[in-house]
C-alpha positions in Angstrom: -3.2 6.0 32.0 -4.1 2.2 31.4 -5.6 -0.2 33.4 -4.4 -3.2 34.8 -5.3 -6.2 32.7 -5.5 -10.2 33.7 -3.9 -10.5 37.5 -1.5 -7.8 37.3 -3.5 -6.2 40.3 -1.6 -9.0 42.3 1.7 -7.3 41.2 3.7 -5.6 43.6 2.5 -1.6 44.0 5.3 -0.5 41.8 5.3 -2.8 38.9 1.4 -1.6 38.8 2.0 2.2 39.0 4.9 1.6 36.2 2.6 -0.6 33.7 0.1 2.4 34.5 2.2 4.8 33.4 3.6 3.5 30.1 2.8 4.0 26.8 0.4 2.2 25.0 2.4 -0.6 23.1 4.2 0.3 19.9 0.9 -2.0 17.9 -1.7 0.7 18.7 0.8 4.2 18.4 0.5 5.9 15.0 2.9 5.1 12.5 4.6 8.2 10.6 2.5 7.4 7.3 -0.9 7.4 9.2 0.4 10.9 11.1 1.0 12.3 7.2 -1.8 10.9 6.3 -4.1 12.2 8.8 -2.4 15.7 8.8 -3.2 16.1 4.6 -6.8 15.3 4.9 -7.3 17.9 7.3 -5.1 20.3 5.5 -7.6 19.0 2.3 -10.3 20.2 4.6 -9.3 23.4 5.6 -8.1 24.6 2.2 -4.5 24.2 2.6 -4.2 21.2 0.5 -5.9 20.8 -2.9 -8.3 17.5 -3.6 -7.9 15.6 -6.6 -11.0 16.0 -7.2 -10.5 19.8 -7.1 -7.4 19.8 -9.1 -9.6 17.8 -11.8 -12.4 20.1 -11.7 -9.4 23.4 -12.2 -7.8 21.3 -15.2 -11.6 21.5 -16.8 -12.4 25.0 -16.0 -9.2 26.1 -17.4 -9.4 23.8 -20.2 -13.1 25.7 -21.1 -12.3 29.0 -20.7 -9.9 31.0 -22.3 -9.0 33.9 -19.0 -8.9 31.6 -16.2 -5.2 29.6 -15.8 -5.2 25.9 -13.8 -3.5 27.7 -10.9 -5.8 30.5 -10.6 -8.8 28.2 -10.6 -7.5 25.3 -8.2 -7.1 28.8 -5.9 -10.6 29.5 -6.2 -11.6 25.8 -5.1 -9.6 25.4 -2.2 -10.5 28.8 -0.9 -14.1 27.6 -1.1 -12.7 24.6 0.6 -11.4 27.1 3.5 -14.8 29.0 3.5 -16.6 26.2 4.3 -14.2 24.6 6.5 -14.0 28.3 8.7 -18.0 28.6 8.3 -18.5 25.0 9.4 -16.6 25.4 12.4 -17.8 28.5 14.1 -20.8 27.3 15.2 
């Protein structure tokens, strides 16, 4: 619902109840690239995405040690990622 702005209470009833029950105006809807957006970084948050930050720190790890691969590592952060995300919502 939106509310009537300027003298648009003078309007006939059913202009009002129809600029009531529009959308808001195409300017303040979410694009398609702000949706995406929006949608990774809480798929970064609950572990279901990796960060780049996170896929930098599994390069290192399996740079440095001989039994852990890049994929195997970058696992291990983003289930920590998931962890925390689970652990931080339940309360």
């Amino acid at each position: 619902m939106k509310a009537l702005v300027g003298n648009q209470n003078k309007l006939p009833q059913q202009l009002q109840n129809a600029i009531k029950a529009a959308p808001e105006s195409p300017a303040k809807q979410t694009t398609a690239g702000e949706f995406a957006y929006e949608k990774h970084r809480k798929d970064m948050e609950m572990g279901k995405a990796t960060y780049p930050s996170d896929k930098v720190r599994a390069a290192l790890t399996s740079m440095t040690s001989d039994d852990v691969t890049y994929s195997d590592a970058k696992k291990e952060l983003r289930k920590k990622r998931k962890t925390e995300y689970n652990t931080k919502n339940k309360k």
